[in-house]
C-alpha positions as CSV (number, residue, x, y, z in Angstrom):
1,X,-48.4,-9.9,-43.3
2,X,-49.1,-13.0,-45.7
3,X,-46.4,-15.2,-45.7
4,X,-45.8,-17.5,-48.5
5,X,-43.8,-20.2,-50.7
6,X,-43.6,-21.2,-53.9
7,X,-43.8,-24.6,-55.7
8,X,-41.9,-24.8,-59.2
9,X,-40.6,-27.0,-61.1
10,X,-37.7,-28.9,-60.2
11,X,-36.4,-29.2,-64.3
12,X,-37.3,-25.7,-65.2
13,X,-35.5,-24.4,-62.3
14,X,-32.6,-26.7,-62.9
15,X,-31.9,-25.9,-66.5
16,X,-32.3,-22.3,-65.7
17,X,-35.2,-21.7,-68.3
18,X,-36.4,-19.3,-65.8
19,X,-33.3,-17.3,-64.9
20,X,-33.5,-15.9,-61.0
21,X,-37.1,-17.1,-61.0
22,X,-37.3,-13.2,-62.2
23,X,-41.1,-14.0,-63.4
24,X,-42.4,-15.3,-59.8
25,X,-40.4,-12.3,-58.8
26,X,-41.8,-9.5,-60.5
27,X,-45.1,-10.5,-60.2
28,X,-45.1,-10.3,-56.9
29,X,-43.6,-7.5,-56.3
30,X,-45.8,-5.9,-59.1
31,X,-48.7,-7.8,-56.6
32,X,-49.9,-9.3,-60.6
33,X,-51.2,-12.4,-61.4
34,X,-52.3,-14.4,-58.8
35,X,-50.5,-12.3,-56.7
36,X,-52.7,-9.5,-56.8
37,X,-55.0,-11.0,-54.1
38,X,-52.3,-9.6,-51.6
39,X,-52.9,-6.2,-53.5
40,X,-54.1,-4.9,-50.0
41,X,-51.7,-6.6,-47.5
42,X,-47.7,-6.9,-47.4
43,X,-46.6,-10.0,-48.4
44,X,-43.2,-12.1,-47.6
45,X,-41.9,-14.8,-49.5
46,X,-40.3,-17.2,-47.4
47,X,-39.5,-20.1,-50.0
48,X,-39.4,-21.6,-53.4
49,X,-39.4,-25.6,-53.1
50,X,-39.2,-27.5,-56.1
51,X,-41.7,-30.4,-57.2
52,X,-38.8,-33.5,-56.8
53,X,-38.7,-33.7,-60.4
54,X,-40.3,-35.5,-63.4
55,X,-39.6,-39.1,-62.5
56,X,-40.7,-38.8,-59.0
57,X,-44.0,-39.1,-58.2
58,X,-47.0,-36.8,-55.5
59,X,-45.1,-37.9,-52.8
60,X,-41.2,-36.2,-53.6
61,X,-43.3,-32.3,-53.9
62,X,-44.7,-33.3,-50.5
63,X,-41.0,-34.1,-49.2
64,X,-40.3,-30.8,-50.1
65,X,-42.9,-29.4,-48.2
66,X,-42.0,-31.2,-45.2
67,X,-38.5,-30.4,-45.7
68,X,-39.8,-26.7,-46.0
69,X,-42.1,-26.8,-42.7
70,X,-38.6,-28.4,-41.1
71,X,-36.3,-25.2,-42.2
72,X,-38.9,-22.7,-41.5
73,X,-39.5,-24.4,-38.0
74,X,-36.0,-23.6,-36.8
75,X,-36.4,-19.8,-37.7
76,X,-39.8,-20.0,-35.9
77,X,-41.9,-19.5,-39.3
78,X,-44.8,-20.8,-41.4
79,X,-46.2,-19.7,-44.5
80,X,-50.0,-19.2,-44.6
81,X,-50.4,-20.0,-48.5
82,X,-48.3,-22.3,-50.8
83,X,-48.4,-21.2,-54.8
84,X,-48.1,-23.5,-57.7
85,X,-45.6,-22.0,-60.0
86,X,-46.8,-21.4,-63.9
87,X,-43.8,-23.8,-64.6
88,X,-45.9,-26.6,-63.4
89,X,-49.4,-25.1,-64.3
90,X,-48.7,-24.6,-67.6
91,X,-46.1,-27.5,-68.6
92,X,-46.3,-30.1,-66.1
93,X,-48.1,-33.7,-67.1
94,X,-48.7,-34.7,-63.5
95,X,-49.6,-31.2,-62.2
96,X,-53.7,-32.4,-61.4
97,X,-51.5,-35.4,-58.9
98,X,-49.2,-33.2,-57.7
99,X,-51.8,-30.5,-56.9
100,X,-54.2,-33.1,-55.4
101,X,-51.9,-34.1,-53.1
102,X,-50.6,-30.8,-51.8
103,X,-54.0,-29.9,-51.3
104,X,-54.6,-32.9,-49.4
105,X,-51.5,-32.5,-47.1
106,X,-50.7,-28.8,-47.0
107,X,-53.2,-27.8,-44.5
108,X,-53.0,-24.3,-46.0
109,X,-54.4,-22.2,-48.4
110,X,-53.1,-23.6,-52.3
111,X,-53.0,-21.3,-54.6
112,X,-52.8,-22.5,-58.1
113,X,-50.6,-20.4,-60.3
114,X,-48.0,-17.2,-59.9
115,X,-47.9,-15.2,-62.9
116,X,-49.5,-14.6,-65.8
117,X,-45.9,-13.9,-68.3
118,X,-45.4,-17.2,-70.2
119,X,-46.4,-16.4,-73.6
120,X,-49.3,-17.6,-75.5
121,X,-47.3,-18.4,-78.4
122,X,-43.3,-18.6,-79.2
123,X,-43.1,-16.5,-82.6
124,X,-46.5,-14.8,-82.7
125,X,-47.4,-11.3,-81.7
């Protein structure tokens, strides 16, 4: 079984412009997206971590993977792959440093992206 987590972002999340996380959700439970690599496999999320927010900086989304490794730790866990959520692939302005540095540090496959639902345009069809 694949075990993963999630990386979103910390103001989407907080305003609730992504109720439930329902998007992350579906798709992978709908194995869409960039989920559909674990088309074949079972697959467990374990966690969605936030980035630390738009003020912070590379090193606040890699406190919340620590803080991650440190909760799953007690359970005996580990994830094998860490996605970056659409929230930060499509709207984020530091997403290539934030990226770069989990890549760096995770020591796990990275996984850019979750689903493929935000719309192309707001009032088009």
């Amino acid at each position: 079984m694949k075990k993963i987590a999630i990386l979103s972002c910390q103001m989407i999340r907080g305003q609730n412009l992504c109720p439930a996380d329902t998007r992350c959700f579906i798709a992978l439970s709908r194995k869409e997206g960039e989920f559909e690599r674990y088309k074949n496999e079972e697959v467990c999320l374990l966690g969605i971590i936030n980035c630390g927010g738009c003020e912070g900086n590379r090193n606040r989304a890699i406190c919340s993977l620590v803080l991650l490794k440190r909760e799953l730790s007690a359970f005996k866990e580990n994830i094998d792959a860490l996605h970056i959520g659409t929230c930060i692939m499509k709207f984020c302005p530091r997403k290539d440093d934030i990226i770069a540095a989990v890549k760096e540090k995770a020591g796990i496959e990275v996984v850019e992206g979750t689903h493929k639902y935000a719309p192309p345009t707001i009032f088009g069809n």
